[in-house]
Structures are given as structure tokens and as C-alpha cells.
N, CA, C and O atoms as a Tinker XYZ file with bonds, in Angstrom:
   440  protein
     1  N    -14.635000    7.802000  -33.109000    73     2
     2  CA   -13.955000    8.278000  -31.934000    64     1     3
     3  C    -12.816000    9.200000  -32.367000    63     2     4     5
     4  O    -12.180000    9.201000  -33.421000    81     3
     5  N    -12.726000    9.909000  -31.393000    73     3     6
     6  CA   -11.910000   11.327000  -32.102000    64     5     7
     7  C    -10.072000   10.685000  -31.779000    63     6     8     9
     8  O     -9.811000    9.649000  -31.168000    81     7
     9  N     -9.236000   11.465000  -32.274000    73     7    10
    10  CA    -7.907000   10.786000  -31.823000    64     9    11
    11  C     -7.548000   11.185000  -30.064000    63    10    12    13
    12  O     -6.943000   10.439000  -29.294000    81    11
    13  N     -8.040000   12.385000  -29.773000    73    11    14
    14  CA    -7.534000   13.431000  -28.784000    64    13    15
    15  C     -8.570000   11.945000  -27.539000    63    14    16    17
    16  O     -8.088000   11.707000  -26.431000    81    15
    17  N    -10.035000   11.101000  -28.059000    73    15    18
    18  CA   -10.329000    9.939000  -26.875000    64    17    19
    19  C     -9.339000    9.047000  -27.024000    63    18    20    21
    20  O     -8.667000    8.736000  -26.041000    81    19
    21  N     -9.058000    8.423000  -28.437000    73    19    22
    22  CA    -8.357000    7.325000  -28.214000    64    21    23
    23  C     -7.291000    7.461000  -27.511000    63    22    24    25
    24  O     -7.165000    6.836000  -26.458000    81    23
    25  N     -6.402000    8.244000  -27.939000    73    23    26
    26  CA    -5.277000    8.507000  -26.675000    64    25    27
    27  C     -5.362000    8.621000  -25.591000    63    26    28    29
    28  O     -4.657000    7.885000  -24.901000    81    27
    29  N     -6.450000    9.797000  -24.794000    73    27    30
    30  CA    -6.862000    9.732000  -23.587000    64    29    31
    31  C     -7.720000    8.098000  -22.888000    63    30    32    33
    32  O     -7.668000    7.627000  -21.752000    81    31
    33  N     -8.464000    7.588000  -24.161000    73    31    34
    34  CA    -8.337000    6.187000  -23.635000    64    33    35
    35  C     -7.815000    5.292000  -22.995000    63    34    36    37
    36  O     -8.160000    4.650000  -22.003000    81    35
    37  N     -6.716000    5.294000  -23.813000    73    35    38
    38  CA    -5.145000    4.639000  -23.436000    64    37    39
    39  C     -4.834000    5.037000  -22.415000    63    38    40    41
    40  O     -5.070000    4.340000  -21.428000    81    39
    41  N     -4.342000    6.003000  -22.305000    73    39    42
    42  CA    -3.612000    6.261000  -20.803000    64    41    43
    43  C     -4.787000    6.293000  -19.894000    63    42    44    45
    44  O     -4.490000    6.241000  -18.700000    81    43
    45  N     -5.946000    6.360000  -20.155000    73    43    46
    46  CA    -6.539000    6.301000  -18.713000    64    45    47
    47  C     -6.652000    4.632000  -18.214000    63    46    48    49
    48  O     -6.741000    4.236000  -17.052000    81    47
    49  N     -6.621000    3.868000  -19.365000    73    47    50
    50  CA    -6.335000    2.645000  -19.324000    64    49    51
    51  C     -4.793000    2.114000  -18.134000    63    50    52    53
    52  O     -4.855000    1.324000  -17.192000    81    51
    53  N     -3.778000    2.743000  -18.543000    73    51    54
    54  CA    -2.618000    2.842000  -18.071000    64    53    55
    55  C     -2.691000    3.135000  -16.935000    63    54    56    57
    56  O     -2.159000    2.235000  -16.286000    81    55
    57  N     -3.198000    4.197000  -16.066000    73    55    58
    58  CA    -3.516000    4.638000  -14.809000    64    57    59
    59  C     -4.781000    4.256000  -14.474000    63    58    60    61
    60  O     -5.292000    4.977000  -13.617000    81    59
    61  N     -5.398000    3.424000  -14.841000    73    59    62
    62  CA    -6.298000    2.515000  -13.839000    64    61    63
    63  C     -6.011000    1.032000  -13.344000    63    62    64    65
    64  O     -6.432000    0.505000  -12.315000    81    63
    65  N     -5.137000    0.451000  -14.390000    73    63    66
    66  CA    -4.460000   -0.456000  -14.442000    64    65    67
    67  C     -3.183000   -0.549000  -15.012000    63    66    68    69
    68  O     -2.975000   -0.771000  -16.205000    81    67
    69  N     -1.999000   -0.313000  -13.820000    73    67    70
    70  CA    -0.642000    0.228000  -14.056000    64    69    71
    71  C     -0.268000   -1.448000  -14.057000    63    70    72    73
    72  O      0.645000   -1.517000  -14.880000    81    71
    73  N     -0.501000   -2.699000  -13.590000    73    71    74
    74  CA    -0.094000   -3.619000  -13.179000    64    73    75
    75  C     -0.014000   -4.274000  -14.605000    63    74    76    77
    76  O      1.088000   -4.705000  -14.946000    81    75
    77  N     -0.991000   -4.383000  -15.405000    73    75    78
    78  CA    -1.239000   -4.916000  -16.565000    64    77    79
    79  C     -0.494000   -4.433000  -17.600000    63    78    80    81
    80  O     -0.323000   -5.240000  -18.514000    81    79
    81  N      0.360000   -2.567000  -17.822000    73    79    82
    82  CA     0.786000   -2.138000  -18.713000    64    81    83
    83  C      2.808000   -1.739000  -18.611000    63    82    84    85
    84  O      3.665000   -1.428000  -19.438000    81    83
    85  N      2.780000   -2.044000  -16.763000    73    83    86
    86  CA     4.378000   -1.745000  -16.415000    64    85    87
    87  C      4.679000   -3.593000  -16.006000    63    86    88    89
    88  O      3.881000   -4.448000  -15.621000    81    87
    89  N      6.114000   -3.671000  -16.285000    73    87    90
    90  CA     6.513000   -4.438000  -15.562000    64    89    91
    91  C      5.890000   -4.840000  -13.906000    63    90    92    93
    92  O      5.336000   -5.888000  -13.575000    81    91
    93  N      6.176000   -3.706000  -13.093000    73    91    94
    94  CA     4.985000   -3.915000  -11.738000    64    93    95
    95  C      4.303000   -2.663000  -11.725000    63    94    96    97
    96  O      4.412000   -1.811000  -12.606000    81    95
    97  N      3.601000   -2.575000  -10.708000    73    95    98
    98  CA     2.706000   -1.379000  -10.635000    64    97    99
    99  C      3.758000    0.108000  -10.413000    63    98   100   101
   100  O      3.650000    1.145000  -11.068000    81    99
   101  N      4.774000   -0.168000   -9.290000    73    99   102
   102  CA     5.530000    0.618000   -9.285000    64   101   103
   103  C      6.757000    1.086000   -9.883000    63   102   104   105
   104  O      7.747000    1.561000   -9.327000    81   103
   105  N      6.549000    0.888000  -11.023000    73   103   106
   106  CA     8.454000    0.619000  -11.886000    64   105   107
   107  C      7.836000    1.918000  -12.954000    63   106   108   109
   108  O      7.235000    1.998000  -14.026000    81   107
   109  N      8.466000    2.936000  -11.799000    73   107   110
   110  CA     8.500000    4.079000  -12.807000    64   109   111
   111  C      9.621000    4.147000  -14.050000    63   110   112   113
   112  O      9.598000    5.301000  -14.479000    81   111
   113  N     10.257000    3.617000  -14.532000    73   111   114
   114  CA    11.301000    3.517000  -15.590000    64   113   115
   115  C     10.431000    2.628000  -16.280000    63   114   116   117
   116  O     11.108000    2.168000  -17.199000    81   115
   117  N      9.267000    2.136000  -16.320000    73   115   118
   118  CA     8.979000    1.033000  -17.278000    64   117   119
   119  C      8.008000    2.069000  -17.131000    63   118   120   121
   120  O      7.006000    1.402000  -17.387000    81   119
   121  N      7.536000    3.348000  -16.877000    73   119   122
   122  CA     6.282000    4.104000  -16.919000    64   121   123
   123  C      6.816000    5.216000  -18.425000    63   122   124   125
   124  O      6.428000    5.596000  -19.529000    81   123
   125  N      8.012000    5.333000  -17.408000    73   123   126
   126  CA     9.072000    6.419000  -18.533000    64   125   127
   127  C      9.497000    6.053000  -19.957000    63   126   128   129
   128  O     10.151000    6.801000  -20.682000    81   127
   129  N      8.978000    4.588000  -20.357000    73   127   130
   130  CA     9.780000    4.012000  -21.365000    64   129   131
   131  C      8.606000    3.867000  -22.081000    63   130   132   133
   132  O      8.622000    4.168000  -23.274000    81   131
   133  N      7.472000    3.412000  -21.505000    73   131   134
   134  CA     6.090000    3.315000  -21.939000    64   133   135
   135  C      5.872000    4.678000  -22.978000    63   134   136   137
   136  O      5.970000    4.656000  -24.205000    81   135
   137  N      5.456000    6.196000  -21.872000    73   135   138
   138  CA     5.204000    7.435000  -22.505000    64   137   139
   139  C      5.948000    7.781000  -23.478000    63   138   140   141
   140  O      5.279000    8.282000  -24.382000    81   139
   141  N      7.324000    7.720000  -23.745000    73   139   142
   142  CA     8.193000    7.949000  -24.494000    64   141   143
   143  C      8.197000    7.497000  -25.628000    63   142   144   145
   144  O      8.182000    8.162000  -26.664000    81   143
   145  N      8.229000    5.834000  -25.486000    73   143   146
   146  CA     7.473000    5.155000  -26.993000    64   145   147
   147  C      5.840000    5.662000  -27.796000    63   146   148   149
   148  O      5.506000    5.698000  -28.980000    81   147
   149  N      5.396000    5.865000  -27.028000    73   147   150
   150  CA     3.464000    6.204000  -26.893000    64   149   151
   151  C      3.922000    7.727000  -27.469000    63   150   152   153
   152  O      3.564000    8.034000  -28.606000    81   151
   153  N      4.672000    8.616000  -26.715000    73   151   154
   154  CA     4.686000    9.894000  -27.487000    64   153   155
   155  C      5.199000    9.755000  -28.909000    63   154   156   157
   156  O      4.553000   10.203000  -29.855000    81   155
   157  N      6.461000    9.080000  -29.072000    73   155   158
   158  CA     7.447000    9.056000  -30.106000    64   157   159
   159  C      6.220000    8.616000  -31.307000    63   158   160   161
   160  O      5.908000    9.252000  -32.314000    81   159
   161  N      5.714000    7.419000  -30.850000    73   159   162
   162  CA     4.629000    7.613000  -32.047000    64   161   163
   163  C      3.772000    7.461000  -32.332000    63   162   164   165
   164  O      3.368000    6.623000  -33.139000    81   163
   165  N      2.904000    8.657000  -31.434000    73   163   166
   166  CA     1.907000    9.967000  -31.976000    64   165   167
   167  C      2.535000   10.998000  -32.538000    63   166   168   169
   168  O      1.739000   11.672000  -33.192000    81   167
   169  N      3.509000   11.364000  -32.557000    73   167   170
   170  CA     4.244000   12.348000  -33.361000    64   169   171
   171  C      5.242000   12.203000  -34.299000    63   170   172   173
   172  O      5.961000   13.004000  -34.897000    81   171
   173  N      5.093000   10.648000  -34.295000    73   171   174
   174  CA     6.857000   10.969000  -35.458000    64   173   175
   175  C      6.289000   10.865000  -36.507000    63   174   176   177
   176  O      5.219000   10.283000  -36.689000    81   175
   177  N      7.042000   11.501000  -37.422000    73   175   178
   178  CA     6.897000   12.010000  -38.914000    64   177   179
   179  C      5.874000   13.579000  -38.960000    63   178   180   181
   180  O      5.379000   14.049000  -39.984000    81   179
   181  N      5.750000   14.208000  -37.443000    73   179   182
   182  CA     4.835000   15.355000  -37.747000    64   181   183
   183  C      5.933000   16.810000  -37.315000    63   182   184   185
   184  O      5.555000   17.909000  -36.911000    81   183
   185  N      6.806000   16.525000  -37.468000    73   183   186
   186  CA     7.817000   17.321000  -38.121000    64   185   187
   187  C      7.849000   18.440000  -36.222000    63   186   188   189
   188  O      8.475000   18.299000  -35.172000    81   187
   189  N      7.130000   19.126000  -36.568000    73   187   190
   190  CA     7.024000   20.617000  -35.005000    64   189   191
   191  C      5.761000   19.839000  -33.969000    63   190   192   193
   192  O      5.225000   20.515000  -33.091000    81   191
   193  N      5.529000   18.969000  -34.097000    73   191   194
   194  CA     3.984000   18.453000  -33.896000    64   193   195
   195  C      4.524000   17.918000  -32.142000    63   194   196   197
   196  O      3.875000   18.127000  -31.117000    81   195
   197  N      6.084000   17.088000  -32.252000    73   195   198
   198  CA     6.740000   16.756000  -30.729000    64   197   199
   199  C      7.419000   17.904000  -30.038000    63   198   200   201
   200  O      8.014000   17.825000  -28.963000    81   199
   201  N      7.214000   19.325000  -31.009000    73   199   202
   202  CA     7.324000   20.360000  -29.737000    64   201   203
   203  C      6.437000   20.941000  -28.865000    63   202   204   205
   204  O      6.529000   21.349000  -27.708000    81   203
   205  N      5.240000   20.867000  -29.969000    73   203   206
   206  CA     4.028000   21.520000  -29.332000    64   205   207
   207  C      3.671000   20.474000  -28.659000    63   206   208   209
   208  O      2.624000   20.785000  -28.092000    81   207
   209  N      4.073000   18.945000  -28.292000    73   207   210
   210  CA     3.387000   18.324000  -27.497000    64   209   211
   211  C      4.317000   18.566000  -26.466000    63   210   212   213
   212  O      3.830000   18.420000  -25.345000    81   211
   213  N      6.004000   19.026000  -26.511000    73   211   214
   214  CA     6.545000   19.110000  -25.172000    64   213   215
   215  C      5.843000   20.649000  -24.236000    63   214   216   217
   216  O      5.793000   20.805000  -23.016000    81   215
   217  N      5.482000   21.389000  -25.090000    73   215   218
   218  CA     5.050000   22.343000  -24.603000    64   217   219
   219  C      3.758000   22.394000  -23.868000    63   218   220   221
   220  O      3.646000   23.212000  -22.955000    81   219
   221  N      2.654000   21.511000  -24.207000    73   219   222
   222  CA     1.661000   21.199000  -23.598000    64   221   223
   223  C      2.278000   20.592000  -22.314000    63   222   224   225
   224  O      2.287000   21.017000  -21.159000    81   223
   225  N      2.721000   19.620000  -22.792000    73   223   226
   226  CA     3.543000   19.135000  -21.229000    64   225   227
   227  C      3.901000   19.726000  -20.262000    63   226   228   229
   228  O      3.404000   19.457000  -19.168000    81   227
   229  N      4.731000   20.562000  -20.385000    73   227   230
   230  CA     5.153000   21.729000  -19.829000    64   229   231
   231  C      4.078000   22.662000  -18.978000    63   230   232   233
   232  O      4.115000   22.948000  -17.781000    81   231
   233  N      2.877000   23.134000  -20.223000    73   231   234
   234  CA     1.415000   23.554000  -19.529000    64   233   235
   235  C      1.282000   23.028000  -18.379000    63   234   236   237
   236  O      1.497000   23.458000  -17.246000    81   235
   237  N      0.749000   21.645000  -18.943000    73   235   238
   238  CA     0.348000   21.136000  -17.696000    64   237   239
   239  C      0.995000   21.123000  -16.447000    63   238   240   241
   240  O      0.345000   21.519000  -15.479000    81   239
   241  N      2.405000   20.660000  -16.251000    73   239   242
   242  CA     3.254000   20.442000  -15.356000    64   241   243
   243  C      3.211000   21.690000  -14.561000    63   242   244   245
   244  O      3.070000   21.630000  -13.340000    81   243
   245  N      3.323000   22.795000  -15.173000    73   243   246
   246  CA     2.930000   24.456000  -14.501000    64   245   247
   247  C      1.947000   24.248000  -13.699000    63   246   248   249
   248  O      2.040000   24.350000  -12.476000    81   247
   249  N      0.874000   23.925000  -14.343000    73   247   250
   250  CA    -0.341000   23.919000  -13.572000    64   249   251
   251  C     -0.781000   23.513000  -12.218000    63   250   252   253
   252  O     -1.686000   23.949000  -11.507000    81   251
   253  N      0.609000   22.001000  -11.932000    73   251   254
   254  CA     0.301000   21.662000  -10.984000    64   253   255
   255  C      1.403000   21.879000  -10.152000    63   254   256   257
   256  O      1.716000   21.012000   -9.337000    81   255
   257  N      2.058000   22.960000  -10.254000    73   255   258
   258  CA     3.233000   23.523000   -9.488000    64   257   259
   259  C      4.393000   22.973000  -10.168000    63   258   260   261
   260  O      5.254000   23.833000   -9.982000    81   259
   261  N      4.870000   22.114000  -10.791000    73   259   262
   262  CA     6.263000   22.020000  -11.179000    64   261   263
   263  C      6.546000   23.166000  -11.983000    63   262   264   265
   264  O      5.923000   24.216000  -12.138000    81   263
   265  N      7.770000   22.682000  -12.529000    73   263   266
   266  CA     8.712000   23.569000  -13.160000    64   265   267
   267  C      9.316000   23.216000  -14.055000    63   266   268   269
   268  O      9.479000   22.004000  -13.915000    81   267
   269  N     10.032000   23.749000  -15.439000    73   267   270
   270  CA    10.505000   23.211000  -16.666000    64   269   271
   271  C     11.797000   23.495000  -16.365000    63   270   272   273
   272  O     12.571000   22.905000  -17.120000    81   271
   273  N     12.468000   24.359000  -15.330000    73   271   274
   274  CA    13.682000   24.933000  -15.163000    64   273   275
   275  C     14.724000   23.485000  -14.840000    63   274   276   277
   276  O     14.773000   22.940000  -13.737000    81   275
   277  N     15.199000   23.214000  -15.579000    73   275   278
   278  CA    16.275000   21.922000  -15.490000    64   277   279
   279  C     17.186000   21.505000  -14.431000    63   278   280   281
   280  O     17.823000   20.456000  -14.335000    81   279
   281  N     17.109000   23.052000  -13.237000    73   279   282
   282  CA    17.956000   22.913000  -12.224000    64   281   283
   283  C     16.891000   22.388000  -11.060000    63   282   284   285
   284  O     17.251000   22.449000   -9.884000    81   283
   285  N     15.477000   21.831000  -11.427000    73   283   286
   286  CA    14.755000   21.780000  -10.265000    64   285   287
   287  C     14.725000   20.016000  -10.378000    63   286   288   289
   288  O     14.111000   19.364000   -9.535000    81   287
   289  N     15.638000   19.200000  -11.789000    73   287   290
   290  CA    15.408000   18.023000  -12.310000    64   289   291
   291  C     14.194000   17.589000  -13.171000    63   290   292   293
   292  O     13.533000   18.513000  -13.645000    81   291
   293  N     13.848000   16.465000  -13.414000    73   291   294
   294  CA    12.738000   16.285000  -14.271000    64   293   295
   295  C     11.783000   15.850000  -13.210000    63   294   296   297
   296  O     11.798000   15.422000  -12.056000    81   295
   297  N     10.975000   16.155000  -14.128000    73   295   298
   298  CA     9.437000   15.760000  -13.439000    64   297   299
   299  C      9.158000   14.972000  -12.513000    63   298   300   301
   300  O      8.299000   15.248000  -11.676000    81   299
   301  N      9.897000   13.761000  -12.508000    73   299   302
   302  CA     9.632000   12.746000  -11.878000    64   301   303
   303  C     10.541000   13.213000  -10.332000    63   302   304   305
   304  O      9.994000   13.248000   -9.230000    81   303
   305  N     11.959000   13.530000  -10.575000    73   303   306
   306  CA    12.496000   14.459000   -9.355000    64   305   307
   307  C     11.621000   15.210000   -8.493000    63   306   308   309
   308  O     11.648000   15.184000   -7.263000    81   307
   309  N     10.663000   16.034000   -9.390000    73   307   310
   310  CA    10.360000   17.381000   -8.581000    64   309   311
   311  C      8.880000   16.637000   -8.012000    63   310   312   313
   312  O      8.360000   17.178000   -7.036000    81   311
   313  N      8.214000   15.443000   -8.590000    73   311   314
   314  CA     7.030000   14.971000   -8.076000    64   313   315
   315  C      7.394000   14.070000   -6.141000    63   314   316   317
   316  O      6.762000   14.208000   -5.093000    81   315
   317  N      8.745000   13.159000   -6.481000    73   315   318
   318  CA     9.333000   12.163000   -5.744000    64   317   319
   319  C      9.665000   13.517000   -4.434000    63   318   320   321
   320  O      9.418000   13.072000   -3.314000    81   319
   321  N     10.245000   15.276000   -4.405000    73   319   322
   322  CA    10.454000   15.958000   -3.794000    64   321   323
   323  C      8.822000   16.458000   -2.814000    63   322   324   325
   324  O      8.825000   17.203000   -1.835000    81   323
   325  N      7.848000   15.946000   -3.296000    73   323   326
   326  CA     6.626000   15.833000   -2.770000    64   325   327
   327  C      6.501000   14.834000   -1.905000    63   326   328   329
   328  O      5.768000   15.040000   -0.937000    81   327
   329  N      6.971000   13.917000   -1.993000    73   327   330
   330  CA     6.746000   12.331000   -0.773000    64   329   331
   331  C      6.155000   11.390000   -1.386000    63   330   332   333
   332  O      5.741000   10.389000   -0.801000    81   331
   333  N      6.002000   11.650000   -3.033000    73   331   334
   334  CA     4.963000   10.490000   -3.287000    64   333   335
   335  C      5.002000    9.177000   -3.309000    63   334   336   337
   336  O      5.988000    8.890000   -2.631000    81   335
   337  N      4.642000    8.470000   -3.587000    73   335   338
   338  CA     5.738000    6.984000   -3.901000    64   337   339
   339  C      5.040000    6.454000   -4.974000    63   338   340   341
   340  O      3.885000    6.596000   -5.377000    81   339
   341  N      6.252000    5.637000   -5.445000    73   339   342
   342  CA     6.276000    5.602000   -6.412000    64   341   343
   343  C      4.677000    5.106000   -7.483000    63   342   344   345
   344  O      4.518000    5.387000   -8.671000    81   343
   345  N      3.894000    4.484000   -6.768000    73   343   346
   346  CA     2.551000    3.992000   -7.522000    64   345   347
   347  C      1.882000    5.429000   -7.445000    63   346   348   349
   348  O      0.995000    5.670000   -8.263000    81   347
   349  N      2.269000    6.480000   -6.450000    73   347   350
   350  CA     1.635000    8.201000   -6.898000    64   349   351
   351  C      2.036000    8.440000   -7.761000    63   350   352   353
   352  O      1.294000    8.816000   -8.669000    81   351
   353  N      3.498000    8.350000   -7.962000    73   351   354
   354  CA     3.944000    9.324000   -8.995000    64   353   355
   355  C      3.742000    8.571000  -10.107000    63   354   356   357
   356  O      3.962000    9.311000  -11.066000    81   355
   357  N      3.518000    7.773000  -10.381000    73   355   358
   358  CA     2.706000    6.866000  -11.703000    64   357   359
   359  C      1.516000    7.084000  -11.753000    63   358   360   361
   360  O      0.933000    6.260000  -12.457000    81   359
   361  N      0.704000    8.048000  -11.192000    73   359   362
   362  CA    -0.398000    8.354000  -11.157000    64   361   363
   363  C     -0.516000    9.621000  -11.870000    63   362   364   365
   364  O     -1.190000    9.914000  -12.857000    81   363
   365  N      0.585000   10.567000  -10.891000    73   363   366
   366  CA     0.644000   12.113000  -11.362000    64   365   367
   367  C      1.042000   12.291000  -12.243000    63   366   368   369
   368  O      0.485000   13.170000  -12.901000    81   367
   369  N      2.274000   11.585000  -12.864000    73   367   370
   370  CA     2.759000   11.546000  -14.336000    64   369   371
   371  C      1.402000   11.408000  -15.445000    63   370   372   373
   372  O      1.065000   12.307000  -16.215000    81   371
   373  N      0.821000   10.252000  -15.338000    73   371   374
   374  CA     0.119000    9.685000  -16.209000    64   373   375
   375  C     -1.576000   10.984000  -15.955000    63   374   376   377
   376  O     -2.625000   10.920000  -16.595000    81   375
   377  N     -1.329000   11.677000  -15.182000    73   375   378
   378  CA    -2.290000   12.720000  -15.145000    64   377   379
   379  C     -1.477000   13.738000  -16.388000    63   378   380   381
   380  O     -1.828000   13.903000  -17.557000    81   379
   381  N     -0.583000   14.179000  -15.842000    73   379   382
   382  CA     0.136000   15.200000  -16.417000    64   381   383
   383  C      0.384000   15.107000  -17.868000    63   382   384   385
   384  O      0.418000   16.100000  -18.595000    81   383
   385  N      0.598000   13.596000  -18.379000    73   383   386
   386  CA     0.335000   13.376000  -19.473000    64   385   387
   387  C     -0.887000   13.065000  -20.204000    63   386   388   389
   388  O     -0.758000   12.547000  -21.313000    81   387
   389  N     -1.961000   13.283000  -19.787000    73   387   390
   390  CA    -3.335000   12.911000  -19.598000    64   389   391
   391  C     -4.167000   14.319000  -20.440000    63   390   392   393
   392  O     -4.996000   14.564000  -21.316000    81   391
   393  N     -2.918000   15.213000  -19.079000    73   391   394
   394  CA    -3.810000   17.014000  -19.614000    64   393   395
   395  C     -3.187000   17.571000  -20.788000    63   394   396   397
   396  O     -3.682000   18.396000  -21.556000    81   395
   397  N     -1.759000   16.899000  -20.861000    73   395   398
   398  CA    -0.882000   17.053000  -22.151000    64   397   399
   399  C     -2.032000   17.097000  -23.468000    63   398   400   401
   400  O     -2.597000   17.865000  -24.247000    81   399
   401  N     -1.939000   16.037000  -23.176000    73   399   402
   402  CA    -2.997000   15.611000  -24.636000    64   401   403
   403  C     -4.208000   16.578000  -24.738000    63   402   404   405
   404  O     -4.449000   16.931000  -25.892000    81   403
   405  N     -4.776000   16.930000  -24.063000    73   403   406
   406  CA    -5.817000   17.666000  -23.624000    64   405   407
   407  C     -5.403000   19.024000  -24.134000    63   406   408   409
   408  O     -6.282000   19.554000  -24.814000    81   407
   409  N     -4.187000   19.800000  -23.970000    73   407   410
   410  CA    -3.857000   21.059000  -24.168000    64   409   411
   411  C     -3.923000   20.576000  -25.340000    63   410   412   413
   412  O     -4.828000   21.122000  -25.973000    81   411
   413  N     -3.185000   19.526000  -26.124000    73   411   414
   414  CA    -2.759000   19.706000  -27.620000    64   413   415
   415  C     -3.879000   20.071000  -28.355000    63   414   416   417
   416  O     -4.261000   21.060000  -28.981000    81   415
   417  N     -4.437000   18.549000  -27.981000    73   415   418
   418  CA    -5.662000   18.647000  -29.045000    64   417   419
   419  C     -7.080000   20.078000  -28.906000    63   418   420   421
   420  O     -7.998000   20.209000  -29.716000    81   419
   421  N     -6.830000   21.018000  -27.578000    73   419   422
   422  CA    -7.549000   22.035000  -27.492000    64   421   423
   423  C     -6.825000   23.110000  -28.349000    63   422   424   425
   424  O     -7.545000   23.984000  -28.830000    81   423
   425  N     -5.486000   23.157000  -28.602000    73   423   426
   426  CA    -5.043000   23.805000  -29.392000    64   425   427
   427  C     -5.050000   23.944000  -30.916000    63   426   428   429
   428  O     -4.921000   25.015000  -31.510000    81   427
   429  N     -5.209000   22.773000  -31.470000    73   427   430
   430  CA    -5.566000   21.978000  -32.634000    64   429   431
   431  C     -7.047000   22.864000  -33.324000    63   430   432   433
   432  O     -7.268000   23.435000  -34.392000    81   431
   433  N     -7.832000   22.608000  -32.096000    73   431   434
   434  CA    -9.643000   22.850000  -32.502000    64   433   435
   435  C     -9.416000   24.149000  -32.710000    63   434   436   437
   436  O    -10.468000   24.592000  -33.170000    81   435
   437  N     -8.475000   25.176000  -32.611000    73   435   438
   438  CA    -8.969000   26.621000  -32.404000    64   437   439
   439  C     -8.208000   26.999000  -33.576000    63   438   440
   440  O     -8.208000   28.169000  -33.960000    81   439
């Protein structure tokens, strides 16, 4: 299994069953603490490896209308400025980080 499934494994694991991997289904700060650890290490010790994954991030987040501009807040701000609640935006996050991975590792192959 390639690394670019196992990861996408995982989190699809995570967003099919948020109840089993957050404190509750809706505790986006236990979503935020989750990805953060999960990113920190797939990338630590790969030196430029956690920029090009913020930048995929970023990709993606474009894609689905947000914005990286710091005055619009973070992600989770500009998703919650949609109406979602909170078991959405544990959805859309965990998408967004989903395609993350997806940009990286398409970047990787080429």
C-alpha cells in the first residue's frame, strides 16, 4: 500500500467515524489537535516537506472558495461563515485535508 492510501485511509477513517477518533463527534478543537499531531508527524524530520504540505493545503482550500489571506481568519472561521455546524465543518476540514494529501503526493509522482 502506497503512503499517499495509508494516509488517505486514515482520515477517511476519521470522517466516517468522527465519534470513535474526537472526543465527540462535534469537538472541532479535538479535530484541530488530531490533524496537527497527524501532520506534525508525516513531516517531521523532512526538513521543506511541512511547507509543501501547507501549500497543498492552501490548494485545496482555494479550490473550494476559501482563502489563505489571514484577514478572512482560519479555515475553520471562513467554513463556520458558511452556516455549517460544527459535525459539517468536521467534514469539510477533513475533506480539505483529504485533497491536501492528494496534491502532495501528485506532486511527488511528477
Amino acid at each position: 500500500m502506497s503512503s499517499l492510501q495509508r494516509i488517505v485511509d486514515v482520515l477517511a477513517k476519521v470522517k466516517n467515524r468522527p465519534a470513535m477518533f474526537l472526543r465527540r463527534p462535534d469537538d472541532i478543537t479535538s479535530l484541530d489537535i488530531l490533524l496537527t499531531g497527524f501532520e506534525m508527524g508525516i513531516v517531521a524530520g523532512c526538513g521543506r516537506e511541512g511547507v509543501r504540505h501547507a501549500q497543498c493545503l492552501f490548494t485545496a482550500m482555494r479550490s473550494h472558495g476559501y482563502t489563505t489571506d489571514p484577514s478572512a481568519g482560519d479555515v475553520y472561521d471562513q467554513i463556520r461563515t458558511r452556516g455549517m455546524s460544527a459535525p459539517q465543518i468536521i467534514q469539510e476540514r477533513l475533506t480539505l485535508e483529504i485533497e491536501a494529501w492528494e496534491l502532495y503526493f501528485a506532486d511527488e509522482a511528477q
